[in-house]
DODRENMI-698669 format. One record per residue: x, y, z of N, C-alpha, C, O in turn. Coordinates in pm, whole numbers, padded with zeros to 5 digits, always signed. Example, Ala and Ser with C-alpha at 12.3 -4.5 7.8 and 13.67 -1.06 7.14 Angstrom:
+01319-00569+00780+01230-00450+00780+01320-00330+00780+01424-00332+00846 +01285-00225+00708+01367-00106+00714+01290+00003+00787+01341+00114+00804 
***
This chain:
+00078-00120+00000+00000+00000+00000+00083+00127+00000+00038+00242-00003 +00189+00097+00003+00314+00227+00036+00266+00313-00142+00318+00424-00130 +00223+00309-00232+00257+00342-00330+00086+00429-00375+00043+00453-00488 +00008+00466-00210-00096+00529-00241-00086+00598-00145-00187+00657-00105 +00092+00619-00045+00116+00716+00064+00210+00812-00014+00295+00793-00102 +00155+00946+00062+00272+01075+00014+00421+01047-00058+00415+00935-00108 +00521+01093-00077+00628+01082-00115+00672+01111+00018+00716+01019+00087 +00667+01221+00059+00705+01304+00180+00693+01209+00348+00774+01199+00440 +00552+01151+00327+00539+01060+00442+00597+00949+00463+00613+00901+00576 +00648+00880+00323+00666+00741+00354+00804+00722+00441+00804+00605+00481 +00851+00750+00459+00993+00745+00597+00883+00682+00691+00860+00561+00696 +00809+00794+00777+00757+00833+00872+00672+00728+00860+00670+00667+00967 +00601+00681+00779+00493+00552+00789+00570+00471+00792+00548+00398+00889 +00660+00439+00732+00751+00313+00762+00815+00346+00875+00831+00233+00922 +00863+00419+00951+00934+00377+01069+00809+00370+01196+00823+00348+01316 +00706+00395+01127+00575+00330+01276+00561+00181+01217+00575+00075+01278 +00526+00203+01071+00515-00014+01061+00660-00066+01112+00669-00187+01129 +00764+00005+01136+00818-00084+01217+00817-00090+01316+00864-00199+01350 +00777-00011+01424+00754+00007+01554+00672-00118+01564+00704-00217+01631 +00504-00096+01452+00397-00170+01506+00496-00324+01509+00483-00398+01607 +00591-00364+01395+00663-00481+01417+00730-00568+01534+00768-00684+01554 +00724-00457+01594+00869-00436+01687+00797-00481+01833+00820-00589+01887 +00680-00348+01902+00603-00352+01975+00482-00423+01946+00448-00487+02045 +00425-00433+01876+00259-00446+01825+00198-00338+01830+00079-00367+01830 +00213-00210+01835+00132-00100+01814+00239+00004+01721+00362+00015+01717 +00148+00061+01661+00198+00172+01574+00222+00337+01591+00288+00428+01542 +00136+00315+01683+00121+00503+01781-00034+00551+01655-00099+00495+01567 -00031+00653+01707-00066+00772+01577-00001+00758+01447+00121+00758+01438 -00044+00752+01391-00027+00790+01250-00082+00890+01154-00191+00858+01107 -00027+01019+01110-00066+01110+01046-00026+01108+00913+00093+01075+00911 -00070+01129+00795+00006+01093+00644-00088+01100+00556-00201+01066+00593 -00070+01143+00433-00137+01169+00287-00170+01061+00249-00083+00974+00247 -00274+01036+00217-00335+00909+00128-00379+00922-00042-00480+00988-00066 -00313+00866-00146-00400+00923-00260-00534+00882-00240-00572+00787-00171 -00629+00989-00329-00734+00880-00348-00759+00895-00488-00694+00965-00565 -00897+00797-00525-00922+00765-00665-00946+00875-00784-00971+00867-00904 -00932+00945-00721-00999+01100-00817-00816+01174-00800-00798+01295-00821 -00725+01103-00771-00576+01169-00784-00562+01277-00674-00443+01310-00674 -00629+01346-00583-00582+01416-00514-00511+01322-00353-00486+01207-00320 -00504+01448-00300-00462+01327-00149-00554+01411+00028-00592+01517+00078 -00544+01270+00048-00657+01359+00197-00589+01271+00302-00552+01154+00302 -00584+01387+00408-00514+01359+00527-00610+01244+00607-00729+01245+00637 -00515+01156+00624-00555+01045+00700-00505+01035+00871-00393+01086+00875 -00537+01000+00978-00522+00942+01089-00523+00813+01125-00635+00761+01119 -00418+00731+01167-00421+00611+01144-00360+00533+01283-00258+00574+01338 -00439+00411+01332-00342+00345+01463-00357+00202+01431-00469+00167+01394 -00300+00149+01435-00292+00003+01416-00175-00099+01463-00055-00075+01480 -00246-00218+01479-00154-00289+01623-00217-00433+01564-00323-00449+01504 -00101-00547+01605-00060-00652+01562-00156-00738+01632-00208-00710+01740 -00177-00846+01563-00258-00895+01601-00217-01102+01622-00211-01177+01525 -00199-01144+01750-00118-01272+01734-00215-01384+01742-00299-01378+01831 -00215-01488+01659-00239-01622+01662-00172-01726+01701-00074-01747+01629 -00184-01805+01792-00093-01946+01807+00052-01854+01879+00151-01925+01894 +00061-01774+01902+00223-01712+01966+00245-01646+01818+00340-01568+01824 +00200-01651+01714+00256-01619+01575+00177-01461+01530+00061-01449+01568 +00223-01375+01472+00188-01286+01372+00097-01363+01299+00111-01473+01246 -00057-01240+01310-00161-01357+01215-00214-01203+01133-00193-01187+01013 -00276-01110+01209-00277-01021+01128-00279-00834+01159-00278-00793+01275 -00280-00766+01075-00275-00617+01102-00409-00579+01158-00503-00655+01141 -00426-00459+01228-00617-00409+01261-00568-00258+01244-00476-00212+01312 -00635-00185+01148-00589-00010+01172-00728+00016+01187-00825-00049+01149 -00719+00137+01257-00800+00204+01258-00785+00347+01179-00706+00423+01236 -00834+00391+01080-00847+00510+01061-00958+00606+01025-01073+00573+01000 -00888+00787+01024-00977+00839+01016-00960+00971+00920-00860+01041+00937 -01052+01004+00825-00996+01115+00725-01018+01272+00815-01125+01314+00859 -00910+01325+00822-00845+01412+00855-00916+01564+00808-01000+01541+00720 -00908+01695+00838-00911+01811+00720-00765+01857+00713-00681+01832+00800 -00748+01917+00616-00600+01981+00557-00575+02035+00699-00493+01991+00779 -00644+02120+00713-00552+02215+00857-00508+02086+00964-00386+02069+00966 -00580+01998+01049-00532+01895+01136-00421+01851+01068-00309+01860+01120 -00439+01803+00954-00330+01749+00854-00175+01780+00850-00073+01714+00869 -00206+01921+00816-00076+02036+00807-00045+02033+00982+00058+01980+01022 -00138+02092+01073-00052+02105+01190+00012+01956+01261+00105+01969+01342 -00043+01809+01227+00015+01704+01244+00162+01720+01193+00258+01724+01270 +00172+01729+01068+00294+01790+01024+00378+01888+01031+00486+01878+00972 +00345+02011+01108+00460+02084+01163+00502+02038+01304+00592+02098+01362 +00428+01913+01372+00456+01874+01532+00557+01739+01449+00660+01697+01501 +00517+01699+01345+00576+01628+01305+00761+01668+01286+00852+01598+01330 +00773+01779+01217+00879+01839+01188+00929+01892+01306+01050+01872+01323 +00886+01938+01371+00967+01987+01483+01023+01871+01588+01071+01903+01697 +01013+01743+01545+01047+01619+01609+01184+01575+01545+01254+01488+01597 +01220+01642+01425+01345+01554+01373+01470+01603+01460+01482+01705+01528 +01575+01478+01431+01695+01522+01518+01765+01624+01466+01834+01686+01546 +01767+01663+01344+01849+01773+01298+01764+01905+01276+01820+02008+01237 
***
């Protein structure tokens, strides 16, 4: 599904699917989604692992469509988080 997320986001979504890997939960997730009409709408997203038998069986997200402004200010709390 990486290839219907932002350009800009995909770091940031991939280093929570690895968290969710890691821990079983993903945190928050804030990030651009295309949709079918080519534009993109801010999504909210949490999702956490789900085990069978002791084993990885499957993903559960929850999400939720966003407006631009939540969107954008997710993303300047976002930016003001990097190490450099």
């Amino acid at each position: 599904g990486y290839q219907f997320v932002h350009a800009a986001d995909m770091m940031y979504c991939a280093e929570n699917h690895v968290r969710m890997m890691k821990t079983g939960e993903s945190g928050l997730t804030v990030f651009r989604l295309l949709t079918k009409k080519g534009s993109w709408v801010w999504v909210q997203a949490n999702a956490r692992l789900v085990y069978k038998a002791g084993k990885p069986d499957c993903i559960i997200a929850q999400q939720r469509a966003l407006s631009n402004e939540e969107g954008e200010e997710h993303l300047q709390k976002r930016n003001l988080q990097l190490p450099f």
